[in-house]
C-alpha positions as CSV (number, residue, x, y, z in Angstrom):
1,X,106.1,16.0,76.2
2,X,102.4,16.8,76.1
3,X,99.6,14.7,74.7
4,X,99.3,16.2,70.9
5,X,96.7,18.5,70.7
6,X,93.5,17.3,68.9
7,X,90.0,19.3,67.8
8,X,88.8,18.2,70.8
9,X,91.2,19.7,72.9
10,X,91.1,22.9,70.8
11,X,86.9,22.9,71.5
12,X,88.0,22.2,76.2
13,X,90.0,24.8,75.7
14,X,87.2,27.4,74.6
15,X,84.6,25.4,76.7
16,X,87.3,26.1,79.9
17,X,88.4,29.4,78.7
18,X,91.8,28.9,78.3
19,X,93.4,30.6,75.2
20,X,94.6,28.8,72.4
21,X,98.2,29.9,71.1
22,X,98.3,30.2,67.1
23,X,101.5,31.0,64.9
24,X,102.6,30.3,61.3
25,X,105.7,28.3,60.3
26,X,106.9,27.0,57.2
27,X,110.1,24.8,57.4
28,X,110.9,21.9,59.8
29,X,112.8,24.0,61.7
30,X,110.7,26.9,62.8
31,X,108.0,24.2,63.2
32,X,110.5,22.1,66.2
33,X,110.7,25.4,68.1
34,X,107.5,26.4,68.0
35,X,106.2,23.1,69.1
36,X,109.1,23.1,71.8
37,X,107.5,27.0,73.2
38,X,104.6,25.0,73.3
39,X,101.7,26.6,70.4
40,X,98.6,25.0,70.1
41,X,97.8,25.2,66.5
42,X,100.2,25.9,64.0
43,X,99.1,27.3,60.7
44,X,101.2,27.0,57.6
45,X,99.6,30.2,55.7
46,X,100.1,31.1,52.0
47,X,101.1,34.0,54.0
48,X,104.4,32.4,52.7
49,X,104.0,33.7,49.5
50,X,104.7,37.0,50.9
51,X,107.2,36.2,53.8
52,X,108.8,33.4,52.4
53,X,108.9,33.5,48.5
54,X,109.3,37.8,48.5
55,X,105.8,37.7,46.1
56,X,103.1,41.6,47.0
57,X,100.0,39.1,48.0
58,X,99.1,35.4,48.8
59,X,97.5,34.9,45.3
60,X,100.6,33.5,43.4
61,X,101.0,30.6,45.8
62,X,100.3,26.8,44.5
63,X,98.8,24.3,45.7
64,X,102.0,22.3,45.3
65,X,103.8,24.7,47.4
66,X,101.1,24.7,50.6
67,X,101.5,20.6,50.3
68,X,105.5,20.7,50.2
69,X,105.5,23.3,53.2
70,X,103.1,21.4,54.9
71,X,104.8,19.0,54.7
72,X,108.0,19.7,56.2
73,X,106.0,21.5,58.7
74,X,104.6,18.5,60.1
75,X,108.0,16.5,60.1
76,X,109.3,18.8,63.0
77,X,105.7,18.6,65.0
78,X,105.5,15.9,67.7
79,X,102.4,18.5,70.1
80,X,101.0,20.7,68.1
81,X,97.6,20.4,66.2
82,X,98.8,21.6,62.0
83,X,96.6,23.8,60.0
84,X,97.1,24.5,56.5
85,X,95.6,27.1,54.0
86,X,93.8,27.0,51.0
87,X,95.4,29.2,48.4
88,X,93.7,31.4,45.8
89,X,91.4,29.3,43.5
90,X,92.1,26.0,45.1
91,X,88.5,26.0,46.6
92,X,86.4,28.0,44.2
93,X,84.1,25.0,44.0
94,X,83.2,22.0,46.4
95,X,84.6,19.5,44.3
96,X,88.0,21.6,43.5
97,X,87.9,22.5,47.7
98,X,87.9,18.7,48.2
99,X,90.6,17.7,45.5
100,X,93.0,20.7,47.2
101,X,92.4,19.9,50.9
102,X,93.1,15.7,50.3
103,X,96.7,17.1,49.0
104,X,96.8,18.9,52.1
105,X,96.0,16.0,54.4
106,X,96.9,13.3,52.9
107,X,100.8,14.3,51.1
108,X,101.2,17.7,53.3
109,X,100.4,15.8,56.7
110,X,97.6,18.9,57.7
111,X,95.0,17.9,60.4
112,X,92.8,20.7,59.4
113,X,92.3,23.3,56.2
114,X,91.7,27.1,56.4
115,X,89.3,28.4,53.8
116,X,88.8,31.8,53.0
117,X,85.2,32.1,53.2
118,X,81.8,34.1,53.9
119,X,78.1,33.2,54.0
120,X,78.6,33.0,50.1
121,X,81.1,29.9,50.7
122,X,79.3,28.2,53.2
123,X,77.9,25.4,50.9
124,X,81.6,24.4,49.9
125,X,82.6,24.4,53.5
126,X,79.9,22.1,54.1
127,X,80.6,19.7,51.5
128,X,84.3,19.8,52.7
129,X,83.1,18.9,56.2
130,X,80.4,16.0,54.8
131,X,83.9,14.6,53.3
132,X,85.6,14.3,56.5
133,X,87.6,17.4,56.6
134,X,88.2,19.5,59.2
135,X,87.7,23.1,58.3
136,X,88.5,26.7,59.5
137,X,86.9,29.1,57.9
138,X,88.6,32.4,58.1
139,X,86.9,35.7,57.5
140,X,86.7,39.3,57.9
141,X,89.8,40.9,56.3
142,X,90.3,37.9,53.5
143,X,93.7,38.8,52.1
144,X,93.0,36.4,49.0
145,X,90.6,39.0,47.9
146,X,92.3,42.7,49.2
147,X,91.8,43.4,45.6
148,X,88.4,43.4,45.6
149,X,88.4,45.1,49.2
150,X,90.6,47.8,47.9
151,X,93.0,47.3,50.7
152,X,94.2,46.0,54.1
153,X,91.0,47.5,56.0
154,X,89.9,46.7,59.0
155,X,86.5,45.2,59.2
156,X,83.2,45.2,61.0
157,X,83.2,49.0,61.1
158,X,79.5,50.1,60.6
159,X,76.2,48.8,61.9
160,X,75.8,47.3,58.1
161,X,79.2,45.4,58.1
162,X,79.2,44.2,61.9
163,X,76.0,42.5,61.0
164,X,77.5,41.1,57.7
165,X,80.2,39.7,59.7
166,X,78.0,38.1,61.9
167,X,76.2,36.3,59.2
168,X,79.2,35.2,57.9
169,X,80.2,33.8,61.7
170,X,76.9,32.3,61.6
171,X,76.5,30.8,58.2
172,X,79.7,29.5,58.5
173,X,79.4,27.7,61.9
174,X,76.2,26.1,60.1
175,X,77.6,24.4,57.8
176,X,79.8,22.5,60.0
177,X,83.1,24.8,60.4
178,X,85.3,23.4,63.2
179,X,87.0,26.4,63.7
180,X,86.6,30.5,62.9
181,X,89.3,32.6,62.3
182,X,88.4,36.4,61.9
183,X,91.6,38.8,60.7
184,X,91.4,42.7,61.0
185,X,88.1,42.8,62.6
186,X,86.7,45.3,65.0
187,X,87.4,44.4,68.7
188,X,83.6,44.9,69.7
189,X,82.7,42.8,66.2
190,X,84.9,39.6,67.3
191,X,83.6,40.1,70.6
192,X,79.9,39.6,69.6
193,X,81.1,36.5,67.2
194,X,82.6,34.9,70.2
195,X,79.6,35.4,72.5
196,X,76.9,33.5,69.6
197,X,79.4,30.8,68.1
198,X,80.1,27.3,69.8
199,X,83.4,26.6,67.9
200,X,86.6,27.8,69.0
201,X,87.3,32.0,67.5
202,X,91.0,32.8,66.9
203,X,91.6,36.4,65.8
204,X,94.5,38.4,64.7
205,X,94.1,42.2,65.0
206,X,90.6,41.2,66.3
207,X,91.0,42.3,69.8
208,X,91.9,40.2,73.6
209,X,88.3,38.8,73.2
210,X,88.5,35.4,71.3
211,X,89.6,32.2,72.4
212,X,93.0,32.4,70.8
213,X,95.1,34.5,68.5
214,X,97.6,34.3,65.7
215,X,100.3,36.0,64.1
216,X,103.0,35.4,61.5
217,X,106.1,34.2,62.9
218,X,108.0,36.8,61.3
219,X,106.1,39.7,62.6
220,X,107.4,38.4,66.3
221,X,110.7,38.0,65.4
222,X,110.7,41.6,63.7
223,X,112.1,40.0,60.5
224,X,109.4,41.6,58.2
225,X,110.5,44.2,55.9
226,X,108.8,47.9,56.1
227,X,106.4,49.0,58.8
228,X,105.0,45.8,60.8
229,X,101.4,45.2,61.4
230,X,100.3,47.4,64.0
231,X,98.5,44.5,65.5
232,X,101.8,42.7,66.3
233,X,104.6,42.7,68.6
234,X,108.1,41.8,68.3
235,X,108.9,39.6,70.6
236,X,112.6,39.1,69.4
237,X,113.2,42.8,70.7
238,X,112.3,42.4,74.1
239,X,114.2,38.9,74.5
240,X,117.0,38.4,72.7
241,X,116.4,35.2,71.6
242,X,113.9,33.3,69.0
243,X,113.7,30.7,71.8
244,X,112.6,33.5,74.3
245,X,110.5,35.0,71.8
246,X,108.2,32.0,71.4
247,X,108.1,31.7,74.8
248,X,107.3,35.0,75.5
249,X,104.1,34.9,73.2
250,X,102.8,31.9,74.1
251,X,102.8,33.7,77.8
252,X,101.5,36.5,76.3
253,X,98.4,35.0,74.4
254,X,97.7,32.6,77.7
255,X,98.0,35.2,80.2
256,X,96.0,37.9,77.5
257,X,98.2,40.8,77.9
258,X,98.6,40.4,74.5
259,X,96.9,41.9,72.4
260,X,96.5,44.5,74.2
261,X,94.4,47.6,73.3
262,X,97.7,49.3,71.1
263,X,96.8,46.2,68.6
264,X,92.9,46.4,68.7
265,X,91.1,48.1,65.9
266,X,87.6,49.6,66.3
């Protein structure tokens, strides 16, 4: 078995160019095989609302649900470096942001917390990180706040909203953020990010050009209902096997044939 992963293998890994591999799990399971295929970072979204618990959006998950999931997450983990999200209105102030990420780390077993966030936020990520909390601040497509979006849209598209983005990147990097994740972001957008941050840039449907990606684990497997995000792949099709699915995307993402230009947006 490999050394576990760390932050500071995450920030060799950009510094050496070698891509870091990102999926979601949320049972002890699904967490032992995608440690065994060998992920990097593994995310435990309130994606789960949706995938696990059958809600439209993420904003109905608790904060007592992200800490139980976590949890059992990080029981089947012995490699892999375990990020956990923020859900709605559990970080709508620094002190509140604080409170939520502790449950996360200190009952849930997370190493780091993802934060939806922009420019606007970046004073609560950097109290977070004066507390000694590892953050990932995820922007672009926020899907905590597709209501006030008016949509799933991709973002970055426009001189105006590529340089908002990049403010965001920049703002956020500022105030300490250990880690950026962009979502549904314009290839050439996430490529400029990349180029002026120092922290390690994961991306889903952002284009081959960060220093890792992430998708659900569902998505791969093809076991999400209706049409699947065009940025993803299923995996399970091609393999026959959840084993040889993991597998397969962790080649994938390391060798960067995936994504490939089907799943970039500009």
């Amino acid at each position: 078995m490999s050394d576990a992963v760390t932050l500071a293998t995450l920030r060799r890994m950009k510094a050496e160019q070698k891509p870091i591999v990102s999926l979601t799990a949320y049972d002890y399971s699904m967490a032992q095989a995608v440690d065994a295929a060998g992920v990097d970072v593994v995310l435990v979204g309130d994606s789960l609302g949706m995938v696990m618990q059958g809600h439209d959006s993420t904003v109905p998950v608790s904060l007592e649900e992200m800490t139980y999931h976590t949890a059992c997450v990080a029981r089947g983990l012995k490699r892999a470096y375990l990020m956990a999200d923020l859900p709605f209105l559990s970080d709508f102030d620094a002190k509140t942001a604080i409170h939520s990420a502790a449950m996360l780390m200190k009952e849930g077993g997370a190493d780091m917390v993802k934060i939806e966030a922009s420019a606007e936020q970046a004073p609560i990520v950097e109290a977070m990180v004066r507390a000694g909390i590892p953050v990932c601040a995820h922007f672009g497509l926020r899907p905590q706040r597709v209501g006030q979006l008016g949509g799933y849209r991709v973002q970055g598209r426009g001189e105006a909203a590529a340089e908002q983005v990049l403010t965001d990147a920049r703002a956020l990097e500022a105030a300490g953020a250990d880690m950026l994740l962009v979502e549904c972001l314009a290839a050439s957008v996430a490529s400029q990010v990349r180029a002026e941050v120092s922290v390690p840039l994961i991306g889903i449907g952002a284009g081959v050009d960060c220093d890792g990606q992430i998708l659900v684990i569902q998505d791969i497997l093809g076991l999400t209902p209706g049409r699947p995000p065009s940025f993803s792949h299923d995996f399970l099709a091609d393999t026959g096997s959840i084993a040889g699915a993991l597998e397969a995307y962790v080649s994938a993402v390391r060798g960067q044939s995936f994504p490939s230009d089907a799943h970039r947006f500009e």
